[in-house]
C-alpha positions in Angstrom: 91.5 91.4 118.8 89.6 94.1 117.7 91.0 94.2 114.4 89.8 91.2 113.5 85.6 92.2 113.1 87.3 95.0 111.1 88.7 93.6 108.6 85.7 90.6 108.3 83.6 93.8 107.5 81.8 94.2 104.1 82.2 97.5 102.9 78.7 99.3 101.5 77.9 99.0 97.8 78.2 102.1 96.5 76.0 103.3 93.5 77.4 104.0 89.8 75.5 105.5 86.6 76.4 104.6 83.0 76.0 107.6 80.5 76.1 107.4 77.1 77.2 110.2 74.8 74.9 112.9 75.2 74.3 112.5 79.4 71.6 109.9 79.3 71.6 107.1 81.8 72.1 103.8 80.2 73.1 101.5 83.3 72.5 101.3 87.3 75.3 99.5 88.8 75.9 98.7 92.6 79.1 97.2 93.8 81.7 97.7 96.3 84.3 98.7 93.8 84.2 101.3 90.9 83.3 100.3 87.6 85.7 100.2 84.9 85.4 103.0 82.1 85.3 107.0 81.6 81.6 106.8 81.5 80.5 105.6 84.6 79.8 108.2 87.6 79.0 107.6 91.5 75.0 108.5 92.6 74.1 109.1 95.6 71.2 106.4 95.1 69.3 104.0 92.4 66.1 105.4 91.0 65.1 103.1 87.8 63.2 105.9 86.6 66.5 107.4 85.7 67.2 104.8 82.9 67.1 106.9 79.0 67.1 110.5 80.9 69.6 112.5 82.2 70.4 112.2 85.6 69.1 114.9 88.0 72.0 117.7 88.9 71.8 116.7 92.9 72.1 113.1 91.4 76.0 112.6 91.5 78.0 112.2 94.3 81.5 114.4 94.4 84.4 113.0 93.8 
């Protein structure tokens, strides 16, 4: 029975970055599952100030 509320359970969004070509942040995505592309890297969180600059270097999560 208490498998049940387990597998009901959302998991947490997790945060992704889109870079373009030179290391700028074009995108902020949330969601559950990874985006799709080579471009896209996990944060740790969203800051909107990050949108047209590179990302901080404590910014990205390991993978």
């Amino acid at each position: 029975m208490r498998l049940l509320p387990t597998l009901l359970r959302r998991r947490a969004p997790r945060h992704y970055a889109l870079l373009d070509e030179q290391g700028c942040c074009r995108m902020l995505f949330s969601s559950a599952a990874r985006p799709q592309g080579p471009r896209w890297v996990e944060v740790m969180e969203v800051r909107l100030d990050w949108i047209g600059r590179q990302l901080p270097a404590d910014a990205t999560r390991a993978a």
